[in-house]
N, C-alpha and C positions, 0 to 999 in steps of 0.2 A: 575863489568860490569852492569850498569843500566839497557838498552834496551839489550834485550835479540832477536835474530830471532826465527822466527816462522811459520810453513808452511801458507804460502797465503791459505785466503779462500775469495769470494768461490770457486774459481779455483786454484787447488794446484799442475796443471799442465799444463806444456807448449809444445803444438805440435809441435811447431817449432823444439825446441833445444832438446824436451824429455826427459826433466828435471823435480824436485821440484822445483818450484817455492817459495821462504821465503820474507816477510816484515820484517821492522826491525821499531823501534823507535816506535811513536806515531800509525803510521797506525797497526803496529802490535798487540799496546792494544788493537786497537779503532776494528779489527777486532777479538783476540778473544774475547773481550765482546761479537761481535755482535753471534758469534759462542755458547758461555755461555749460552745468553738468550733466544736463539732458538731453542737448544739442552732440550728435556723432560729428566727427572730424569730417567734412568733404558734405555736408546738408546744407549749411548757408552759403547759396551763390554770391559771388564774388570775393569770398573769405573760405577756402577750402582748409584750410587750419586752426578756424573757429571751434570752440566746443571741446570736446573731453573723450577718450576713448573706455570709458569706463562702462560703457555695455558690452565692451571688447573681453575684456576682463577679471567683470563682476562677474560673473556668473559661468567661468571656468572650476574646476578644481580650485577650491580652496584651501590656500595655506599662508603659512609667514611669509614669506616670499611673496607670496600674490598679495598681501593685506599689504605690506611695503610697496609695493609696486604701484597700487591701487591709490595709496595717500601720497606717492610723490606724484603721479599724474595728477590729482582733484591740484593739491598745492600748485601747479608748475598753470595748471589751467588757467585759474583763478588769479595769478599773480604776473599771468601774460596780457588776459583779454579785463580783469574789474583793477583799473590803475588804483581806485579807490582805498584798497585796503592791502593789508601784507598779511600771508598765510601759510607756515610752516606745516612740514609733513607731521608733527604731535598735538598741531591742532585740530587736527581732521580723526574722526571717530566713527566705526562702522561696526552699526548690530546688523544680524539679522534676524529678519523674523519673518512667521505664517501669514501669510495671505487668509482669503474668508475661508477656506475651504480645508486650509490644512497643507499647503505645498509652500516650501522656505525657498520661494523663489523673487521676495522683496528685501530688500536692504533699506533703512535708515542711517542715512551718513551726516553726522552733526560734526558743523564746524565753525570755531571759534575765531575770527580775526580782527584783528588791528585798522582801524580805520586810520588810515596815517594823515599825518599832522596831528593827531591826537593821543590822546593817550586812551582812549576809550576799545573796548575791548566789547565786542559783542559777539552775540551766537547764532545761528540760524542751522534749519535741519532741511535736508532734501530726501523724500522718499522717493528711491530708485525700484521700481520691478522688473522683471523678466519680460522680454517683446516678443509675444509669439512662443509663451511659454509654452503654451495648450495644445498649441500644433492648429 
C-alpha cells in the first residue's frame, strides 16, 4: 500500500459528523510535510526529535551558508519522519518575501519529491513566517 491515511491537518476535526477527519494520497504527503516543517524539534511529546529546526535558522542572518544549511535540514527532516517520498537538498527552494505590512519576515519554501516506488515527481509549497516577530 503506497498512500497510506493520515489525520487531516490543520483541522483533524469535523463538527458536523464528530469525527477524525484523514487525507489520503498526495494531499496527505503534501500535508504532513507541511506539519514536518512547522513542528520545532522537542514540541511533539513523546518524539522530541520530530519536526525541523528551521525556525532556528530561518530567520538568522542570511547567507549561502545559511540557505545550505536550511535545505539540507527541510531535506534530512522530510526524509527521516515522511518514509513516503525521497527529497534532496536541489529539490527544496526558498524565496522570500513581504508580509501585509511590508516586513520580509515570511519565506515560501517549495519542494519537489519523489514519491518512491514511483516514478512520479510532485511539488508542494509551505509558507513559513517569523514567531513573535512584532514583539
Amino acid at each position: 500500500m503506497l498512500y497510506t491515511k493520515s489525520i487531516k491537518y490543520p483541522n483533524p476535526f469535523s463538527l458536523q459528523s464528530g469525527k477524525t477527519e484523514v487525507s489520503d494520497g498526495v494531499k496527505s504527503i503534501n500535508e504532513c510535510i507541511g506539519l514536518i516543517l512547522t513542528t520545532a524539534k522537542g514540541e511533539l511529546l513523546g518524539d522530541p526529535d520530530f519536526g525541523c529546526t528551521l525556525y532556528e535558522i530561518l530567520f538568522e542572518q542570511y547567507s549561502l551558508n545559511t540557505e545550505a544549511l536550511i535545505k539540507k535540514e527541510i531535506a534530512e527532516s522530510i526524509n527521516t519522519y515522511e518514509h513516503r517520498v525521497t527529497v534532496s537538498e536541489q529539490d527544496v527552494n526558498i524565496e522570500e518575501s513581504m508580509d501585509d505590512i511590508g516586513y520580509k519576515n515570511r519565506y515560501k519554501i517549495t519542494i519537489s519529491y519523489m514519491i518512491n516506488n514511483t516514478s512520479k515527481i510532485n511539488t508542494t509549497s509551505v509558507i513559513v513566517e517569523g514567531r513573535d516577530f512584532y514583539g
